[in-house]
VOPAGU-2260 file (C-alpha; in pm, 1 decimal, decimal comma):
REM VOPAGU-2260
SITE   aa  ch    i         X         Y         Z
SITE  UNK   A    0   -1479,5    2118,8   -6693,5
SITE  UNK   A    1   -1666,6    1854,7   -6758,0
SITE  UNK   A    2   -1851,9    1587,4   -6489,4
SITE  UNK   A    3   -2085,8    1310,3   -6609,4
SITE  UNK   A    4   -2171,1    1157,7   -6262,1
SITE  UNK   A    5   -2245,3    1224,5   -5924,3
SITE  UNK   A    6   -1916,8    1065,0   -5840,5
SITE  UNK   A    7   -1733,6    1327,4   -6057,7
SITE  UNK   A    8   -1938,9    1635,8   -5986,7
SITE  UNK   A    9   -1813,5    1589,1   -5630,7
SITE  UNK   A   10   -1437,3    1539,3   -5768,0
SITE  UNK   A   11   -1437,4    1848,3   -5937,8
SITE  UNK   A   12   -1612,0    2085,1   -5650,9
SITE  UNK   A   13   -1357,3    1947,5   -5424,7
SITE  UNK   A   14   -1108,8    2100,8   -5675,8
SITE  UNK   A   15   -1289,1    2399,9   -5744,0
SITE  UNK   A   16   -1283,3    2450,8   -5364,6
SITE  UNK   A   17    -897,4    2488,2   -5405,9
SITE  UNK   A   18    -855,5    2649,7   -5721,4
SITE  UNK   A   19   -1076,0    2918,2   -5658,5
SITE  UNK   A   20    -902,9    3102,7   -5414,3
SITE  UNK   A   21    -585,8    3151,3   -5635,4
SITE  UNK   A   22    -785,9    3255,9   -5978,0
SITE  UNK   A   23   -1088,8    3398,2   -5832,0
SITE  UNK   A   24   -1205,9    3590,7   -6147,3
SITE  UNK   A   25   -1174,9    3286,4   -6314,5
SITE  UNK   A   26   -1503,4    3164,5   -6496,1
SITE  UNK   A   27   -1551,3    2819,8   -6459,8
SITE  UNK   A   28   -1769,3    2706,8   -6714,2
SITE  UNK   A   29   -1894,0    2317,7   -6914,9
SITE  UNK   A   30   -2113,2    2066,7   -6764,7
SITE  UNK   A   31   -2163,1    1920,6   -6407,8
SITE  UNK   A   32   -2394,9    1899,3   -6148,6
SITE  UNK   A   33   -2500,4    2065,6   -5822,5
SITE  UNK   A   34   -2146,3    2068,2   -5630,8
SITE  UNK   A   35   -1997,7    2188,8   -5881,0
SITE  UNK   A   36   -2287,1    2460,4   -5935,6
SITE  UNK   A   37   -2231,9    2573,2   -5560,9
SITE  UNK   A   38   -1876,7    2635,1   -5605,7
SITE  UNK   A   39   -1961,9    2895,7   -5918,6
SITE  UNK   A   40   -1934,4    2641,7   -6185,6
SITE  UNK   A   41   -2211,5    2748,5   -6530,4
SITE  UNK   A   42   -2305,7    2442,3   -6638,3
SITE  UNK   A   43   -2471,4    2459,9   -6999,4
SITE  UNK   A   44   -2619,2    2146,1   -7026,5
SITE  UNK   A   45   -2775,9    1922,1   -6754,8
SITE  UNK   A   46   -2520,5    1667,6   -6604,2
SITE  UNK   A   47   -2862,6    1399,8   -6623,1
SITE  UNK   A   48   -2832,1    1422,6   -7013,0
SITE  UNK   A   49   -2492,6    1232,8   -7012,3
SITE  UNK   A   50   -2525,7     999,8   -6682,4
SITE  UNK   A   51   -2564,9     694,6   -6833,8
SITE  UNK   A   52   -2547,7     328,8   -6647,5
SITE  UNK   A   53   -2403,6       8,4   -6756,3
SITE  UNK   A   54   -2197,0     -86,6   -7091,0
SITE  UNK   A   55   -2507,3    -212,4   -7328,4
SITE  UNK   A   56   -2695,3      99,7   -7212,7
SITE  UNK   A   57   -2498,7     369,0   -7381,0
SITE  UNK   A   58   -2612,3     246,2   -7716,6
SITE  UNK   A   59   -2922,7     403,2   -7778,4
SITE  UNK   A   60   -2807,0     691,9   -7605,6
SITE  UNK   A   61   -2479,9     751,6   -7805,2
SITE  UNK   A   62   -2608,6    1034,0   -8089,5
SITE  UNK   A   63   -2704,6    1248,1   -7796,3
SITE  UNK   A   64   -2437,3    1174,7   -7591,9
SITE  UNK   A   65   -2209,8    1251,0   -7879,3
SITE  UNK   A   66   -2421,1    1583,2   -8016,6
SITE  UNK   A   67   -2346,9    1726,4   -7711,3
SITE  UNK   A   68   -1960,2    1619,3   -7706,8
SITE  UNK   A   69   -1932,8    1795,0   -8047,0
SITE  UNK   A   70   -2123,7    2112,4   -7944,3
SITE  UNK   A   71   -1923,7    2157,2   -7701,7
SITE  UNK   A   72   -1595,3    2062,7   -7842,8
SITE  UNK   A   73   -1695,0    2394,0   -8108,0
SITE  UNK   A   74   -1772,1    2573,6   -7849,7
SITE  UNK   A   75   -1441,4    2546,5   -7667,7
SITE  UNK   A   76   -1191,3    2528,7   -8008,5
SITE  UNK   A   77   -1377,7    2887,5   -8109,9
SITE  UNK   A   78   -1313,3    3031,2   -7755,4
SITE  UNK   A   79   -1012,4    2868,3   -7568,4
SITE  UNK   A   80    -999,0    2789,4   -7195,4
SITE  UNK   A   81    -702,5    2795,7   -7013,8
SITE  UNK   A   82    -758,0    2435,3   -6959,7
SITE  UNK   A   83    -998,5    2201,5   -7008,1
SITE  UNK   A   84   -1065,2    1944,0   -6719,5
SITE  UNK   A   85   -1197,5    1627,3   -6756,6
SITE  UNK   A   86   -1336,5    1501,6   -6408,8
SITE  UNK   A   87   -1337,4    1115,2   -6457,0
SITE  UNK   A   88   -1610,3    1000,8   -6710,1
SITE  UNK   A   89   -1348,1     875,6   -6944,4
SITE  UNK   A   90   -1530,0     750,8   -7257,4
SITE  UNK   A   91   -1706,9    1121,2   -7317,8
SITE  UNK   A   92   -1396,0    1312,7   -7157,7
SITE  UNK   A   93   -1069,4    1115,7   -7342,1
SITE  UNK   A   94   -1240,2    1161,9   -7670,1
SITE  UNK   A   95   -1282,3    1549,7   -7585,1
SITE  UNK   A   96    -961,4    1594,6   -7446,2
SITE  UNK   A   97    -800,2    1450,0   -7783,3
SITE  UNK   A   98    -939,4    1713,3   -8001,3
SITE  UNK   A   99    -871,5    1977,9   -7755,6
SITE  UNK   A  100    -520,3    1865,0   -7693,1
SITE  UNK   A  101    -450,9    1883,3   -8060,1
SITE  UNK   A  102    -563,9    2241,9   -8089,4
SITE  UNK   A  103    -321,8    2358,6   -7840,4
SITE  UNK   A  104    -563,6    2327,3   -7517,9
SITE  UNK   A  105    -389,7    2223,1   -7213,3
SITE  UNK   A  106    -580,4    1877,1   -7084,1
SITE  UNK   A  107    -591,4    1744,5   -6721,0
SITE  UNK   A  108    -794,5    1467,1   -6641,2
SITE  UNK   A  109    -884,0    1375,4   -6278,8
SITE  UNK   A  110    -903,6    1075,8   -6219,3
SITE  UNK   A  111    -654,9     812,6   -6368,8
SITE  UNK   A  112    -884,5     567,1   -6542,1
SITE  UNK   A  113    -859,0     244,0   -6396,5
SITE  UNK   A  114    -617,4     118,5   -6687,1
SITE  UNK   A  115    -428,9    -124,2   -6435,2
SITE  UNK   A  116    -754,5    -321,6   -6418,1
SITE  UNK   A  117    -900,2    -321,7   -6801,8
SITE  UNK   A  118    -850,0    -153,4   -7100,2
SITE  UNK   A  119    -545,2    -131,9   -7069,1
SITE  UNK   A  120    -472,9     -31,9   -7406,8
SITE  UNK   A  121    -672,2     257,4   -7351,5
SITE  UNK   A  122    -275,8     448,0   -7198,8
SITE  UNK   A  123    -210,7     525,6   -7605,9
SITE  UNK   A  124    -531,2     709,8   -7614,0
SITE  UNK   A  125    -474,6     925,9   -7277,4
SITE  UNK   A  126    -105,3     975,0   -7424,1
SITE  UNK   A  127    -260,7    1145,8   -7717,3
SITE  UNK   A  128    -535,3    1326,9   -7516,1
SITE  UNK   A  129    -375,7    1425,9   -7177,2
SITE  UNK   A  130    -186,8    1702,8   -7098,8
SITE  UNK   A  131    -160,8    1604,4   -6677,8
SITE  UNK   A  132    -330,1    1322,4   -6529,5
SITE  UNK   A  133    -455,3    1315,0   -6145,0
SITE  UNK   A  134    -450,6    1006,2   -5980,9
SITE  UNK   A  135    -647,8     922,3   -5620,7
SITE  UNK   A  136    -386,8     630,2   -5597,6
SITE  UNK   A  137     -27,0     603,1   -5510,3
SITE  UNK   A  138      64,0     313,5   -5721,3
SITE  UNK   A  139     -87,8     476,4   -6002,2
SITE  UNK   A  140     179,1     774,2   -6055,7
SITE  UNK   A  141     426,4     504,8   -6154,1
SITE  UNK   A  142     203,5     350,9   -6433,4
SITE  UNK   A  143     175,5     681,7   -6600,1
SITE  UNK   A  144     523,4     802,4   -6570,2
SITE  UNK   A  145     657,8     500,9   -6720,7
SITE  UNK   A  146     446,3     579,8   -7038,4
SITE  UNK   A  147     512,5     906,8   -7064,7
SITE  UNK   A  148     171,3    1082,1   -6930,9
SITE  UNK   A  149     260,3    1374,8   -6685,5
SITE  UNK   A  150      99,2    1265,9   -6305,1
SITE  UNK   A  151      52,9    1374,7   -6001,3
SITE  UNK   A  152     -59,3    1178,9   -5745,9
SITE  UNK   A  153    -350,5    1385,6   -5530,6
SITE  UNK   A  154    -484,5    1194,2   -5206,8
SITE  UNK   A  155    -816,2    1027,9   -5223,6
SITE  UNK   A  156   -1124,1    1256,1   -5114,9
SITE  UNK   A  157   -1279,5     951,4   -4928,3
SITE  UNK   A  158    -954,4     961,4   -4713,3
SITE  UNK   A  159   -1055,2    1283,3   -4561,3
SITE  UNK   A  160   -1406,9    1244,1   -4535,6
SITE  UNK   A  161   -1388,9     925,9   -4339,4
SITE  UNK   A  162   -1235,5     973,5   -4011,9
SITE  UNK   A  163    -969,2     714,0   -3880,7
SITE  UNK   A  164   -1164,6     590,1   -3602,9
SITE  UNK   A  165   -1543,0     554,5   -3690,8
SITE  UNK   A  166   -1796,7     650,9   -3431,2
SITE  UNK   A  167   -1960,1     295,1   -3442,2
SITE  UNK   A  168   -2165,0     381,9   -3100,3
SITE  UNK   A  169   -2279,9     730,1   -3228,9
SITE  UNK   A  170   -2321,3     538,6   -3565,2
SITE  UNK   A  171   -2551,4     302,7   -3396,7
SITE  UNK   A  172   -2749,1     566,6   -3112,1
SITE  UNK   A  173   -2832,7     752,6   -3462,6
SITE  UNK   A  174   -3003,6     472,8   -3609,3
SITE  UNK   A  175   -3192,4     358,1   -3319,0
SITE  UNK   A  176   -2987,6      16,1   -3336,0
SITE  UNK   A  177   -2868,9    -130,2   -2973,4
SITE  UNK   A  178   -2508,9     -90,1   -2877,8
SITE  UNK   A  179   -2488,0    -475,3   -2875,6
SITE  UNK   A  180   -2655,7    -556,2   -3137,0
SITE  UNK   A  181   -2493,6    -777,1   -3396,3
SITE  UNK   A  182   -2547,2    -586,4   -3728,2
SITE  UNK   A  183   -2482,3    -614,2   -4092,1
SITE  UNK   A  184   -2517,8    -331,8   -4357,4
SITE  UNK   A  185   -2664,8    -452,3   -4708,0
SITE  UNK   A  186   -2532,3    -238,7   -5011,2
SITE  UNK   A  187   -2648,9    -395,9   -5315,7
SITE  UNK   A  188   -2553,1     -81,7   -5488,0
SITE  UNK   A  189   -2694,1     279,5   -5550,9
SITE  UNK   A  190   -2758,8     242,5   -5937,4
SITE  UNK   A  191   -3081,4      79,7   -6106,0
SITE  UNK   A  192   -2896,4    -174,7   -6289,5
SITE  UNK   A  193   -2708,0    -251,5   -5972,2
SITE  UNK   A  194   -3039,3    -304,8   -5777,2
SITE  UNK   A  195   -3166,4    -519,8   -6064,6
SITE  UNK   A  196   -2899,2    -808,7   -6012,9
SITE  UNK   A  197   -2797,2    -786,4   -5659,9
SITE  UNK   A  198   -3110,9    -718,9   -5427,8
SITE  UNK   A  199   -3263,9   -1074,3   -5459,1
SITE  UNK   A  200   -2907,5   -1293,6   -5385,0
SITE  UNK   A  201   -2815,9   -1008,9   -5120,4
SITE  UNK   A  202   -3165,1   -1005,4   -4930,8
SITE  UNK   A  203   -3122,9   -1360,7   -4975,3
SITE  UNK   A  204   -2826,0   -1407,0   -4787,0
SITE  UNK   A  205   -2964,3   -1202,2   -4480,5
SITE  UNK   A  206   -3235,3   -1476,1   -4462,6
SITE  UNK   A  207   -2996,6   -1744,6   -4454,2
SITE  UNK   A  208   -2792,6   -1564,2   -4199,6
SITE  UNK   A  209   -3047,4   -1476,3   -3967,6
SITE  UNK   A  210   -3139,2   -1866,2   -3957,1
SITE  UNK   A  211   -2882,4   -1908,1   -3786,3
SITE  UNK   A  212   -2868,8   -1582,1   -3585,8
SITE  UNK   A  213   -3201,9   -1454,0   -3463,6
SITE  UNK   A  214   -3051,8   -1149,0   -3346,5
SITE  UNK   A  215   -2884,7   -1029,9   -3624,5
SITE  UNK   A  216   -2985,4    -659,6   -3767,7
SITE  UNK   A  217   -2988,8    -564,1   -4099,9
SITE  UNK   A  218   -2953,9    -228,9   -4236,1
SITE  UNK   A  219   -2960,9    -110,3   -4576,6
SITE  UNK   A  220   -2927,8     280,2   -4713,6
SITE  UNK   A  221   -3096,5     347,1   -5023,7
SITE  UNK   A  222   -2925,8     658,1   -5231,6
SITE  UNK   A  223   -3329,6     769,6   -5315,9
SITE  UNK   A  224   -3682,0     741,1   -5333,9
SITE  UNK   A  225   -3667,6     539,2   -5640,3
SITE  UNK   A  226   -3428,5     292,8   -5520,5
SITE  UNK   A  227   -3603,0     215,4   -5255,0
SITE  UNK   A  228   -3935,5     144,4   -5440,1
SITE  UNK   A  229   -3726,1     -82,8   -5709,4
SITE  UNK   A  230   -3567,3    -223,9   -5383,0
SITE  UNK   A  231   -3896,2    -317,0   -5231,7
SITE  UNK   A  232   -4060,7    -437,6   -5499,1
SITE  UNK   A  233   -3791,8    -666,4   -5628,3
SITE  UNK   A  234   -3792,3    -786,6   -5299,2
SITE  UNK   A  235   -4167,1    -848,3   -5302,8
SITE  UNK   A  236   -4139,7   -1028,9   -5663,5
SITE  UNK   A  237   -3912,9   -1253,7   -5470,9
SITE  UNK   A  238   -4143,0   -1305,5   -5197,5
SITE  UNK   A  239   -3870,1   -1211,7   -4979,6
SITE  UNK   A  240   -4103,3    -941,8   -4743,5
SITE  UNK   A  241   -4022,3   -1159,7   -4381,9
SITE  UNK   A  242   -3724,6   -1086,5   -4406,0
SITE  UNK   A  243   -3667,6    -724,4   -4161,4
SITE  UNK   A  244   -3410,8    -485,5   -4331,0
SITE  UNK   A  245   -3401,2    -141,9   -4170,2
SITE  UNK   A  246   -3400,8      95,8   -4514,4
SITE  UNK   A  247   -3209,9     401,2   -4467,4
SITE  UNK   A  248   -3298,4     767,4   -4692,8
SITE  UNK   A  249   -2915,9     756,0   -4781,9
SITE  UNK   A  250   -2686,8     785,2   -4449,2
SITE  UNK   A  251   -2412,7     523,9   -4616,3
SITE  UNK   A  252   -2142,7     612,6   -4403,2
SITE  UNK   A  253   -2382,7     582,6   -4071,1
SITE  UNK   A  254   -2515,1     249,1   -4186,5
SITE  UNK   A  255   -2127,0     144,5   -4268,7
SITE  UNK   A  256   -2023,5     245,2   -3955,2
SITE  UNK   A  257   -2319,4      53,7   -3730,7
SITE  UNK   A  258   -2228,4    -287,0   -3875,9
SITE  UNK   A  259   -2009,8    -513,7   -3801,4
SITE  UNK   A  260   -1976,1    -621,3   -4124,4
SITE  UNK   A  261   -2081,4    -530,8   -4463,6
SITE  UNK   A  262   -2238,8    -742,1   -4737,0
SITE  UNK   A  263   -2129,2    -497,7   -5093,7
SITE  UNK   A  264   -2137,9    -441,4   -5456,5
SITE  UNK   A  265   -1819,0    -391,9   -5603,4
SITE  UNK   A  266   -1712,0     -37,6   -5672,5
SITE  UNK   A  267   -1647,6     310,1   -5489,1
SITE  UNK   A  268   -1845,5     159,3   -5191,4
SITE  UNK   A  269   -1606,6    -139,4   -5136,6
SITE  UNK   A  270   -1329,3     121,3   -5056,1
SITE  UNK   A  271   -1574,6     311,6   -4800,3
SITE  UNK   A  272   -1617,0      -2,3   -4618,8
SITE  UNK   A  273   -1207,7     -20,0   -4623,9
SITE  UNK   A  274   -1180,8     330,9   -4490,3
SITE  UNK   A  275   -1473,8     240,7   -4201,4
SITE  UNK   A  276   -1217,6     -65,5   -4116,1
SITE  UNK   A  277   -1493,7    -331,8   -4154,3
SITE  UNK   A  278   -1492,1    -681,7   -4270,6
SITE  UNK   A  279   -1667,5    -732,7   -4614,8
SITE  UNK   A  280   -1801,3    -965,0   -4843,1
SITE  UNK   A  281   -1742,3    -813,3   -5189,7
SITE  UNK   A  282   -2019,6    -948,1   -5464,7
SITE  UNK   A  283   -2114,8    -835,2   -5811,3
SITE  UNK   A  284   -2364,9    -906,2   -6064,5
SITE  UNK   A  285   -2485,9    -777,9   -6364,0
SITE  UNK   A  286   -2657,6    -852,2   -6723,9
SITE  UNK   A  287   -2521,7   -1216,8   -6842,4
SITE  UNK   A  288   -2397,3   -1076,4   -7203,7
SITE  UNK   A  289   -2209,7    -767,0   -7030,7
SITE  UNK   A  290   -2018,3   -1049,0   -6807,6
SITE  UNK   A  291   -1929,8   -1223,8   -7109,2
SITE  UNK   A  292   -1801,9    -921,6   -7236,1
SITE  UNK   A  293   -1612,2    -792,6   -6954,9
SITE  UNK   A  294   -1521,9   -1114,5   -6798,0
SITE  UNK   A  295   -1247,5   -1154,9   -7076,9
SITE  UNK   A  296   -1061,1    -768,2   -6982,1
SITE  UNK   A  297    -949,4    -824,1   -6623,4
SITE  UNK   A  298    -556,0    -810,0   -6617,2
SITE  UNK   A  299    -516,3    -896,3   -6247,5
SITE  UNK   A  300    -708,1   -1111,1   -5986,9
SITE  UNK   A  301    -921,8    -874,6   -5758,5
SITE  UNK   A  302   -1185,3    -661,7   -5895,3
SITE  UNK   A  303   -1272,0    -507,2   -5567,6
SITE  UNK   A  304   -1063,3    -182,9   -5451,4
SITE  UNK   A  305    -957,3    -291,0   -5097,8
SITE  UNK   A  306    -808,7    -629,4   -5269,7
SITE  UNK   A  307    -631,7    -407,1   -5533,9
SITE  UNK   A  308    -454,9    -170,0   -5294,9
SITE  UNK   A  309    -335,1    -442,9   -5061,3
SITE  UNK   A  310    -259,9    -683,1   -5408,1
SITE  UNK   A  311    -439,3    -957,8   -5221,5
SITE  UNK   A  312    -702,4   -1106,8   -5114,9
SITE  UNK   A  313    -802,7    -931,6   -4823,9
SITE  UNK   A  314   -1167,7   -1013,5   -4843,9
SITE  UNK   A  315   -1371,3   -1230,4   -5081,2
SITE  UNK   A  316   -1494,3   -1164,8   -5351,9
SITE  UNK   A  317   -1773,5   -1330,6   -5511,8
SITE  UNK   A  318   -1860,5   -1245,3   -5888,5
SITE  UNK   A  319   -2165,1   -1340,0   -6093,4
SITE  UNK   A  320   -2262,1   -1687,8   -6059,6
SITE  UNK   A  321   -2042,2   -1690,9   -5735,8
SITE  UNK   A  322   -2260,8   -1431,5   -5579,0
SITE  UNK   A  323   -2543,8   -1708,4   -5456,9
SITE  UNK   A  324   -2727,0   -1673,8   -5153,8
SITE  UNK   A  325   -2546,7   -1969,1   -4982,7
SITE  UNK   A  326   -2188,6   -1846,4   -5093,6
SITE  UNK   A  327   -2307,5   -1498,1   -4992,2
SITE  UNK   A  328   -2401,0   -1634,3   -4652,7
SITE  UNK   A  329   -2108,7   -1861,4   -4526,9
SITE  UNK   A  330   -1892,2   -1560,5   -4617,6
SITE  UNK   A  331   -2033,5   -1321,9   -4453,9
SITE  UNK   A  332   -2094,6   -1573,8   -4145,8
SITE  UNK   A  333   -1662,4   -1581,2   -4164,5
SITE  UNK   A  334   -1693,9   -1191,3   -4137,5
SITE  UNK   A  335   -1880,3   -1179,0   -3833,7
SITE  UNK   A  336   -1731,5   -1465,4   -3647,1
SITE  UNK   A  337   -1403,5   -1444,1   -3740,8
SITE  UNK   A  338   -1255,6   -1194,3   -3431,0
SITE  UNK   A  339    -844,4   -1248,0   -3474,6
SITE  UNK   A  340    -939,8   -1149,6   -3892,2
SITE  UNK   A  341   -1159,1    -885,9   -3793,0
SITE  UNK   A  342    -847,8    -744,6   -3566,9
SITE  UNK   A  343    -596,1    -769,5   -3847,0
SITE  UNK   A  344    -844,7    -631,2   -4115,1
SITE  UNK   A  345    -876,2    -314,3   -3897,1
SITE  UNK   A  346    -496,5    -297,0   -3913,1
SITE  UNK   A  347    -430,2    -321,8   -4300,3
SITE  UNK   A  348    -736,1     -37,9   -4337,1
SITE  UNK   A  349    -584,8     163,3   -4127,4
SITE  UNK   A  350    -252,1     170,5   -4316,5
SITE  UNK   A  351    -440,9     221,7   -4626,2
SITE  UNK   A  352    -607,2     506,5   -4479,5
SITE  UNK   A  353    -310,7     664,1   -4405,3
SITE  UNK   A  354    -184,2     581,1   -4746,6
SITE  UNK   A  355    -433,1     735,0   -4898,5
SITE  UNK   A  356    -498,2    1047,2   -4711,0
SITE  UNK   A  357    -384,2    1414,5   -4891,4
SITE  UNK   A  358    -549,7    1761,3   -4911,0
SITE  UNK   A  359    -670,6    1667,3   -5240,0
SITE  UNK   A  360    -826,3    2011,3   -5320,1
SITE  UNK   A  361    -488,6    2157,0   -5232,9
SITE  UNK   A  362    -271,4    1881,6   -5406,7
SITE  UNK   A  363    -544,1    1888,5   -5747,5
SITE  UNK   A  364    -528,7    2269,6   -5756,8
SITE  UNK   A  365    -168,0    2322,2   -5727,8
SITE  UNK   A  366    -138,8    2075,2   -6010,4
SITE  UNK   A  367    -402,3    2245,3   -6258,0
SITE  UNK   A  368    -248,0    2593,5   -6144,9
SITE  UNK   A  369     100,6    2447,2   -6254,2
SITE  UNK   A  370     -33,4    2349,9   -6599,2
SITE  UNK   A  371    -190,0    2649,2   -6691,9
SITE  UNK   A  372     116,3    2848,8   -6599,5
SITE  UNK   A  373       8,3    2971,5   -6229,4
SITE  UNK   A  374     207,5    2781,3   -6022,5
């Protein structure tokens, strides 16, 4: 197995957690990171060396990244797994899976990359390198059927983590916030890069909104130490200190479930809000050349993952230039004020909730057991 990311080190423990009970002398071996480590997973290189952020940074990173692909790829073609499993982390795993695939080494790669967004001609490469694709999507199984790709569709972990009715009072007695307090979570994001282009216009915004509520709260969990120095000193360079944001030491899910509405970066995050059945504001912004770049791959409308399930517009989205402090502001103001959209928001969640909600670590182990023959 191999996990580049926090995101996918968690994916693959919750599959380990499964699996292991059905092949328990199994040795699970490759590279990931501490959740993976606690289920028994060796992991022969650190999962740091290939977490990488952002499109432009991979560059000066690539001969390591790839020395370490084709160590391992030796490795594995002069002593065969079972299977090899590729927990997201597509541009390191596809290219691995490819070679092992054509050595007779049974592929699955958890999860679908997001294909029906960009790069979409990226389906004759998984053709070529996947033996069984897991997808944390239900309209996803249909996309890979139809070219040819073995699927099965698995639940989304998030689904099960999240219960269906957040404890917003608990949520709120644990933070020390007032039960009627009017609150809004901040999450400009958990990566550096992230940080870099959204603080300013996000901390922004909460300025602008608390001019014209004085008793709005704003909270704001920060995924480490570091970010939340790089937080407070952007904030600083911006001069931007008066404004009072209440920084967490992590506790996303609390903070999400304490607001009453949620100003965040596109991504994962975007679909925890969804799951806590809050109204959002959806923004994104990043290096100006990487826009320009990416700007031109988008094959359908929405960008954020609550908008893509419900293939609307369910809540804005605001995108680079979009995602000013004034735009920022007057949607968010919507969010908050808004009670008949707030009531039929919490509705479409809660059917994709329920959409999305499998065992997963059941559903992905069955599947891997079923490839290698164990079914």
């Amino acid at each position: 197995m191999v996990a580049g990311e926090p995101s996918g080190d968690l994916l693959a423990a919750r599959l380990l957690s499964g699996l292991k009970p059905h092949i328990p002398g199994a040795r699970l071996r490759g590279i990931g990171g501490e959740h993976m480590i606690a289920q028994g997973f060796e992991s022969h290189v650190s999962m740091d060396k290939l977490t990488v952020r952002g499109l432009l940074a991979v560059i000066p990173r690539y001969r390591e990244i790839k020395g370490i692909q084709n160590q391992l790829r030796d490795q594995l073609l002069a002593d065969p797994p079972a299977a090899f499993i590729g927990a997201d982390y597509p541009g390191f795993n596809l290219g691995l899976e490819e070679q092992l695939k054509a050595a007779g080494i049974p592929t699955i790669h958890y999860i679908g990359p997001q294909i029906w967004a960009w790069r979409g001609g990226r389906i004759k490469k998984i053709i070529r390198a996947v033996s069984h694709m897991l997808v944390v999507f239900p309209f996803e199984e249909e996309i890979y059927r139809q070219a040819g790709v073995p699927v099965t569709y698995v639940g989304h972990p998030l689904a099960e983590v999240i219960p269906m009715a957040p404890d917003e009072a608990g949520a709120r007695a644990k933070l020390g916030l007032p039960q009627d307090a009017n609150v809004v979570t901040i999450m400009p994001g958990s990566r550096m890069s992230e940080l870099k282009y959204n603080t300013v216009a996000f901390v922004q915004a909460a300025k602008l909104l608390k001019q014209r509520d004085r008793s709005l709260r704003f909270v704001a969990p920060m995924a480490g130490e570091r970010q939340r120095r790089y937080f407070l000193e952007l904030v600083a360079q911006a001069g931007l200190q008066d404004v009072e944001i209440d920084l967490l030491d992590g506790q996303s899910h609390t903070a999400i479930a304490a607001g009453d509405a949620v100003l965040v970066a596109s991504g994962t995050a975007s679909l925890e809000v969804a799951l806590f059945k809050k109204p959002m504001v959806i923004a994104y912004k990043m290096m100006a050349l990487e826009w320009q770049i990416l700007r031109h791959f988008g094959y359908q409308p929405w960008v954020g993952l609550p908008n893509i399930l419900a293939r609307e517009f369910l809540v804005p989205e605001m995108l680079q230039d979009a995602a000013n402090p004034q735009a920022l502001a007057d949607a968010m103001w919507q969010q908050l004020s808004d009670a008949p959209h707030r009531l039929r928001l919490a509705q479409r969640f809660t059917d994709m909730h329920h959409s999305l909600l499998r065992n997963s670590a059941v559903e992905s182990a069955a599947a891997v057991l079923k490839v290698i023959g164990r079914g």
